[in-house]
C-alpha positions in Angstrom: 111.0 101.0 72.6 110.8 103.3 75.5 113.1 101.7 77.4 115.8 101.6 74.9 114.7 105.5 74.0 115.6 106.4 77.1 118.6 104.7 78.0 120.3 104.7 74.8 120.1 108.7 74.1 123.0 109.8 76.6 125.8 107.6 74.9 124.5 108.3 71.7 125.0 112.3 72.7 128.2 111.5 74.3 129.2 110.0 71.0 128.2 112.6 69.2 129.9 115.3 70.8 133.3 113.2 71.4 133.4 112.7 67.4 132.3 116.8 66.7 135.1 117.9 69.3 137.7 114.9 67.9 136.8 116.2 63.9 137.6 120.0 65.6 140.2 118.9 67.4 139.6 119.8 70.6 139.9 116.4 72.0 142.9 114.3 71.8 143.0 110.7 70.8 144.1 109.3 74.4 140.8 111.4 75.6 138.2 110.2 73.0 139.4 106.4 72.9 138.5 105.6 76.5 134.9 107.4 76.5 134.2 106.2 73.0 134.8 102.6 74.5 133.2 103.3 77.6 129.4 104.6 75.9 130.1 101.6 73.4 130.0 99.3 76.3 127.1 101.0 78.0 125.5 100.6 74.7 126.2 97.2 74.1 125.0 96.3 77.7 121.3 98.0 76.9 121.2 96.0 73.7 122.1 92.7 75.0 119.6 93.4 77.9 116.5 94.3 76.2 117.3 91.1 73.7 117.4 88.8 76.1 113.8 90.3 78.1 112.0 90.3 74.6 112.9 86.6 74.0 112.0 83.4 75.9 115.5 81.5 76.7 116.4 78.6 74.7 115.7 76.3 77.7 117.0 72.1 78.4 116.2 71.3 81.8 118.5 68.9 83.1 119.9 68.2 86.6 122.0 70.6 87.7 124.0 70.3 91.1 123.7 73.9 92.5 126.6 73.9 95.0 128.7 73.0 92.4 127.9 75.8 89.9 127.9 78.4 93.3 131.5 77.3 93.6 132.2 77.8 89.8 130.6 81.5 90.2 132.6 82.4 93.9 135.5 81.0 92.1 135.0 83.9 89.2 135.7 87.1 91.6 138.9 88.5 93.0 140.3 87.2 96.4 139.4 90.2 98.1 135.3 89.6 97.6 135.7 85.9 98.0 136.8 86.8 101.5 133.4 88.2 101.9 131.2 85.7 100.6 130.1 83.0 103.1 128.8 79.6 101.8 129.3 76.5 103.2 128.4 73.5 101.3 125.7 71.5 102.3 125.7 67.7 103.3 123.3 66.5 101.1 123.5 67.1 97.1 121.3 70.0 96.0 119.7 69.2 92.5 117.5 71.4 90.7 116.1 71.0 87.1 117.7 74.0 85.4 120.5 74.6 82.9 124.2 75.6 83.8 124.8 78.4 81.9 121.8 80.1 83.0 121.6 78.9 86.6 124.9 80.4 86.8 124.4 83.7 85.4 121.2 84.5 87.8 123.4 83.4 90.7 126.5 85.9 89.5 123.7 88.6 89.2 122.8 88.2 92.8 126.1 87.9 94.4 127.6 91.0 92.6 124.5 92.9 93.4 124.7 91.6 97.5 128.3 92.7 97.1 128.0 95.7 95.5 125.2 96.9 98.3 126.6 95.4 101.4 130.4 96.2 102.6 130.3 93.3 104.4 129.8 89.4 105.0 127.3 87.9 102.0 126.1 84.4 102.7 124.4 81.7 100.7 122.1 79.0 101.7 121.0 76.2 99.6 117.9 74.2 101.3 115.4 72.0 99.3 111.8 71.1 100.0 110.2 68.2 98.5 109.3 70.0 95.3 111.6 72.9 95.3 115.2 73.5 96.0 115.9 77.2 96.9 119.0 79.7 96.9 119.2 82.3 99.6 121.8 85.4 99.2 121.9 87.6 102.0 123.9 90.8 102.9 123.8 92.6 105.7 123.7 96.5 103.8 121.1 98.9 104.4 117.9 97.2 102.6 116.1 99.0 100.0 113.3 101.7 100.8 110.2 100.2 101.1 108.4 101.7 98.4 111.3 100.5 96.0 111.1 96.6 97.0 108.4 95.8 94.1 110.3 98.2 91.6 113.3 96.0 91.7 112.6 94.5 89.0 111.4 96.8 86.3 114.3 97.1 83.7 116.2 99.8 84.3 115.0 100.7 87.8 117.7 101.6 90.3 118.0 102.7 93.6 121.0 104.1 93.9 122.5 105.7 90.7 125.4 106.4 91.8 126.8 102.6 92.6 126.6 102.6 88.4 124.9 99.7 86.5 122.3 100.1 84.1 119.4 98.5 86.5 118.8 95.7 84.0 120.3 92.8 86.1 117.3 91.8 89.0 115.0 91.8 85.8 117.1 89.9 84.2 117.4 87.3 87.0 113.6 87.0 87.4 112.9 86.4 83.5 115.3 83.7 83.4 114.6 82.3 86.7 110.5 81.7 85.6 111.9 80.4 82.4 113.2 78.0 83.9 110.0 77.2 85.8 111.5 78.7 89.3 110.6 82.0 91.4 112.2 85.3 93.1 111.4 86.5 96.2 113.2 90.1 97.6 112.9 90.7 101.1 114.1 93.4 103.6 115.4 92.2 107.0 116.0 96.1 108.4 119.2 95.2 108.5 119.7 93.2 105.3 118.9 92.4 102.2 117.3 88.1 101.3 116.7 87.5 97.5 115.4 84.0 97.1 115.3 82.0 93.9 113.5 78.8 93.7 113.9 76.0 91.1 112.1 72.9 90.9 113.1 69.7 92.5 114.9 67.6 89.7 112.8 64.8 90.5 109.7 66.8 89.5 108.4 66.3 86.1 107.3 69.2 84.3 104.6 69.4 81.6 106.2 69.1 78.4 104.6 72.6 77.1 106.6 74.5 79.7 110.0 73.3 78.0 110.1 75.6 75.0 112.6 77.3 72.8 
């Protein structure tokens, strides 16, 4: 509640004041309809966020090949950022016990944030121990301060304000990511940025209590 309190009262003023000045006339229609769109998506975005953080995702672990669905998610962006992103796929499969849809959208969440805080080269690494298989993004922008590093991933929290965003997306990441039995690690490498998420192995068996709805 005090999360969505706080983020949801600017576009609700922005709202109201684009619908007083439209009713007065002051505004016209090719002004309002963008901005009304634009605090509708912002809304939207809150919503969606917070729903997904109070709820436990539906999970089905099955074996999913992770340098597959990195390609699927590179594949997504414009030409101009795939020149930027470095992967290079490994010899070996990599084959983690997750679920597609959301293994993808915590890898999409990392890349655009490595992207969006480095201007230039991002690489990925996939590398698997005998439990684990792991997923290492790196860019090579400033870092984060180092009082900031274990804020990361408090909804809502962001750095940088003005790269836009609504700070929901590293808490996001990790809620999924230990739904699906896996961890996130952030580090600094002064220079650099390393986030880490780890899955387990598909060959390890997990107790059936930890695959709920």
């Amino acid at each position: 509640t005090l999360y969505a309190s706080h983020e949801l009262t600017p576009p609700l003023s922005n709202l109201r004041v684009l619908t007083e000045g439209a009713q007065k006339q002051l505004f016209t229609p090719e002004e309002v309809w963008p901005k009304l769109e634009d605090n509708l998506k912002r809304m939207e975005g809150i919503l969606s966020g917070l729903l997904t953080l109070t709820r436990s995702p539906k999970i089905n672990p099955e074996p999913v090949l992770l340098e597959s669905l990195i390609q699927e998610v590179i594949a997504t962006f414009p030409a101009s950022l795939r020149q930027r992103i470095d992967f290079q796929t490994p010899k070996s499969s990599t084959i983690a016990l997750g679920q597609d849809d959301l293994v993808k959208n915590i890898l999409s969440n990392l890349v655009i944030n490595s992207l969006k805080y480095s201007d230039s080269q991002v690489s990925i690494k996939l590398s698997q121990t005998k439990h684990q298989v792991l997923v290492t993004i790196t860019d090579q922008g400033q870092g984060v301060p180092t009082e900031a590093l274990a804020k990361l991933t408090e909804p809502f929290y962001r750095v940088d304000t003005r790269k836009g965003g609504l700070g929901l997306g590293l808490a996001l990441v990790k809620h999924i990511t230990e739904a699906m039995q896996g961890t996130l690690e952030l580090k600094n490498l002064n220079p650099g940025f390393q986030v880490t998420i780890s899955l387990p192995h598909a060959d390890v068996k997990l107790p059936k209590e930890t695959l709920y709805a």
